[in-house]
N, C-alpha and C positions, 0 to 999 in steps of 0.2 A: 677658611675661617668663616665662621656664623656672621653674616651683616650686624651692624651696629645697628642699634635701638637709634630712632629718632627722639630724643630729649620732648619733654611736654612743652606744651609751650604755658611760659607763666600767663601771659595774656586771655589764654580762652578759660584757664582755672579759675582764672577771679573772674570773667564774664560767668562762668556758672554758679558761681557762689554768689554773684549779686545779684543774678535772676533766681536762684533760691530763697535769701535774701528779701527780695522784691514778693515776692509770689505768698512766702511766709507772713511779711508784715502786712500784704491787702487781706491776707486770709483773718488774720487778729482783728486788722480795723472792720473788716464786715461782721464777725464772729461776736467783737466789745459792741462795737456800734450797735447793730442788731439787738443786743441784749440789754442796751441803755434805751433804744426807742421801745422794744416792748416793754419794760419794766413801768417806765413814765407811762405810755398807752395804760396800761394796768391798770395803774395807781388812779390816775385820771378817771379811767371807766369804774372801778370799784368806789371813786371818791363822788361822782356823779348817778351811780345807782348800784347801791349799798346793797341790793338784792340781787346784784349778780353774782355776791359774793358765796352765798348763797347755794346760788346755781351751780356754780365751779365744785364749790364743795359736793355739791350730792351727785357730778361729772366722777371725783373724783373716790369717790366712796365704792364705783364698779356696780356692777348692773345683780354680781352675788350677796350683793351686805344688804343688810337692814338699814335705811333711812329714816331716821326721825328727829324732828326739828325742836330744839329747844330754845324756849325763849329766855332770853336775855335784856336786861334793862339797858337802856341806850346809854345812858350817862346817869352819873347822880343828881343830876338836876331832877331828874323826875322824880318825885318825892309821891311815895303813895299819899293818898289822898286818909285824911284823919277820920276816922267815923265812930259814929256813937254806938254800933254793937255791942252786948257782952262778949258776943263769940261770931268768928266767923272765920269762912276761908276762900280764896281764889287758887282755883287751881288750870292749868292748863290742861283738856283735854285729850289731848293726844298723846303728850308726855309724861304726864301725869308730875308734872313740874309747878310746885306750890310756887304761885306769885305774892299773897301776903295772907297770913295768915295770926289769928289774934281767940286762943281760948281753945283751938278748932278741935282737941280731944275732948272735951270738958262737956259730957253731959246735958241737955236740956231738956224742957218742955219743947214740944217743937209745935204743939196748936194741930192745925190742917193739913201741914206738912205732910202728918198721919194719912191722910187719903191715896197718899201716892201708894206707899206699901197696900196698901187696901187695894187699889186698883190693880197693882203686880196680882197678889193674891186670890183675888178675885178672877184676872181672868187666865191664869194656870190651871183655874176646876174646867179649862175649854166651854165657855158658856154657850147658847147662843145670843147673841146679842140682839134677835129680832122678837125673842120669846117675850111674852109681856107679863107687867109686875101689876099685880090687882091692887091696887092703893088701899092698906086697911083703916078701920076707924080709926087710930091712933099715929096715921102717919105725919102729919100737921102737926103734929107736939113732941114729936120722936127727936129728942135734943133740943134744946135751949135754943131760941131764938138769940143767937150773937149775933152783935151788931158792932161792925168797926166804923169808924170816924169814916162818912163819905162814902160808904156801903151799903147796902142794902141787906137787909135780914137772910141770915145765909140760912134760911130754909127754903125746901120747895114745896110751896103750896097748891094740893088736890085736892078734889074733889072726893071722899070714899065711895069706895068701888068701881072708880074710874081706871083707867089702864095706860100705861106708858111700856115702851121697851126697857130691857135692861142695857140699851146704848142711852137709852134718852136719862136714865136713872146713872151711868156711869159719865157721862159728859155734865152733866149738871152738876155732878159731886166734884169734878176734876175744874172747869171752869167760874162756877159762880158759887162752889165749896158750900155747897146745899149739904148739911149736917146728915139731914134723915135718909136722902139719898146714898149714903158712904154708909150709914147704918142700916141701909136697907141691900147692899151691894157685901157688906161684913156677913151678914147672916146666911147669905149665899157659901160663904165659908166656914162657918161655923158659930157657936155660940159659947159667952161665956169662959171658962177656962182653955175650951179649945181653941179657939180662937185665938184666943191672947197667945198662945203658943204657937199657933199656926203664924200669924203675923211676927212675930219675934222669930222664932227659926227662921222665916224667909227670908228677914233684915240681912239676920246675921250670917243666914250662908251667904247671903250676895256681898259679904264683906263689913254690911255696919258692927263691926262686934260691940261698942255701947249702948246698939238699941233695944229699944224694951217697948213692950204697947201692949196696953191693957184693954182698948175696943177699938174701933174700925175708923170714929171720924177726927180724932182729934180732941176732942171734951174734955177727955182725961185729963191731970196736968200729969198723969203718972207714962203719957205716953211722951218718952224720952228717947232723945239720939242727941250724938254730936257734930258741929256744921260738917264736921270730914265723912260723919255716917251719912248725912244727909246729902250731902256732894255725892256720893258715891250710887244711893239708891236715886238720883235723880238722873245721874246718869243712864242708870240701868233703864228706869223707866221712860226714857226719852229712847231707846231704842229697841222700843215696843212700839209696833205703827200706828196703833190707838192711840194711845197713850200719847204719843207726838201728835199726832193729829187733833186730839182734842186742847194739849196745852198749849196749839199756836193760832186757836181760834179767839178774834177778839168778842163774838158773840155767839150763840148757838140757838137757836128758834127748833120748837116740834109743838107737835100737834096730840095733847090723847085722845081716846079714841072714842070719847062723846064729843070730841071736838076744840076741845080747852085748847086755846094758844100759850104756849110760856115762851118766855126770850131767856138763856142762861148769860150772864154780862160776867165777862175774861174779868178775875180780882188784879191781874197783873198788868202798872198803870206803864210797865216799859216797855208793853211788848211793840208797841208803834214809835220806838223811841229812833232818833238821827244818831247815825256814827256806827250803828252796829244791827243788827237781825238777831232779834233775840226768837231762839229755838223752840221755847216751853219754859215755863214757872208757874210758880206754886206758892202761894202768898198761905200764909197761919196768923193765927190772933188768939192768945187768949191773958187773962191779964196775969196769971202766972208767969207765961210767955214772952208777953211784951210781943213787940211786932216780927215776924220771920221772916223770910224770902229765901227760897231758894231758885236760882233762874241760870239758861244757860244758853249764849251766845255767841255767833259766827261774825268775821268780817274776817275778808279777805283770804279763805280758806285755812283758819284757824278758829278752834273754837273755847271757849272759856267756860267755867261751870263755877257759880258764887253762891256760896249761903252766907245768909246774916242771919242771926237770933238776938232776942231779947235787944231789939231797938223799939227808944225810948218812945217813939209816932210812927204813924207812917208813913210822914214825909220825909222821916230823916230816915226812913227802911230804903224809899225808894230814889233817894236823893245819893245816898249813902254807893248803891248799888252799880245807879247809875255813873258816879266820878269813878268808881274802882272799876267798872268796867272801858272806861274810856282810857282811864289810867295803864290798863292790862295789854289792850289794845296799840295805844299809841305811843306807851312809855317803852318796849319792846322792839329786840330785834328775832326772829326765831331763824335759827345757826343750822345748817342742818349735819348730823351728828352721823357716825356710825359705828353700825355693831357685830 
């Protein structure tokens, strides 16, 4: 006969059921536990620095997407700030994410503004910029001496037959919006019908499709963009190294070449302004126009690009610019996003 089986013993079966038991429920309490102290840690650290929220996210996006951060208003309390433009817009640089905007397709005079497109234009013919420009008899009266409230006559005044570069003629039309300079830097590009063509194609391939300019410094009231064209070509032209370089100077001094000193003085009274580093702008006047600004500003490696038109001073152009850009700045979270 085959021996009998020894029966289990009930005793050792529920010892291993309750060390199953036992082993299962430390595993849960570490597993929940673990999962309620990170969760709190989280919330804590994301409630304590709101930009690391941020940072997880662009962790989380993988090292093959596209990143791009989109700003976000913090709450409704931040109320953009009211301003007396007819037309304007704030857009975020990078994302090309409109923060407020009021008229911004709609058409304008845009004044001086005009010199930017002139400057693009101008130095696409690849100039040299050391070649010098023989000042002729009629360069002192070449456009209307305008004068804005707390300005100085935005002409440059020479000597005829005296000689400047065409840097020193391109920075004085860009910084202290010297009329006959910008018409003495258009003719380099052409004249007349041509010109106005040459300027107007070059708006509108760069994107302004509303813009139209019929000569080189702004005089015109017939040279027209809307603040989205003009956002768009000041963009452009700030990332021309001239072109930056010259709209982040607050003065520019040279010498011609009998000797004559001139100082060009920044029209743009924000560029030394607290809260932000303003890039480059481009102040316009004319009384069609009303007051312009177009300007564009970094803090905290983000950047902002704002035109206003048709404000009714210049205090309120540059008062104006100023709240919406602190507004842009500090009413914002930027999320980072992907693609």
């Amino acid at each position: 006969m085959p021996p009998k089986k020894k029966p289990k013993s009930k005793v050792s079966k529920t010892k291993k059921t309750s060390r199953k038991n036992w082993i299962l429920a430390s595993a849960m309490f570490f597993i929940y536990g673990g999962a309620i102290i990170a969760c709190v840690a989280m919330t804590f650290f994301y409630y304590t620095y709101p930009a690391a929220k941020n940072s997880r996210q662009a962790l989380v996006a993988g090292e093959n997407s596209v990143l791009w951060y989109k700003p976000v208003l913090k709450s409704s309390t931040f109320l953009n700030p009211q301003v007396s433009a007819e037309a304007g817009i704030l857009i975020d640089a990078d994302s090309a994410e409109i923060l407020w905007a009021k008229n911004q397709n709609q058409p304008r005079p845009v004044a001086s503004l005009t010199k930017l497109v002139t400057a693009l234009a101008f130095l696409k013919t690849n100039p040299n910029l050391q070649e010098f420009f023989k000042v002729p008899s009629n360069f002192n009266n070449d456009g209307k001496e305008l004068v804005e409230p707390g300005d100085s006559i935005s002409t440059l005044k020479l000597m005829p037959g005296d000689k400047i570069t065409y840097k020193d003629l391109l920075f004085s039309a860009l910084i202290s919006s010297a009329n006959n300079s910008a018409l003495a830097l258009a003719n380099k590009v052409g004249e007349g019908n041509y010109l106005a063509n040459q300027l107007t194609a070059f708006a509108q391939n760069s994107g302004a499709i509303n813009a139209n300019f019929n000569e080189g410094s702004g005089l015109d009231s017939g040279d027209i963009a809307s603040a989205m064209d003009m956002a768009i070509l000041l963009n452009v032209a700030l990332k021309n190294e001239i072109i930056s370089q010259a709209l982040s100077l607050p003065t520019y001094s040279f010498q011609t070449q009998n000797g004559q000193r001139k100082t060009a003085v920044n029209t743009d009274k924000l560029l030394n302004s607290d809260g932000y580093q303003v890039l480059g702008g481009k102040t316009g006047y004319l009384e069609e126009a009303g007051y312009n600004l177009a300007i564009k500003a970094e803090k905290n490696g983000h950047n902002l690009i704002l035109v206003l038109l048709g404000c009714p001073t210049s205090d309120d152009r540059f008062a104006g610019a100023d709240s919406l850009l602190k507004w842009g700045f500090d009413g914002h979270n930027w999320l980072a996003q992907r693609q």
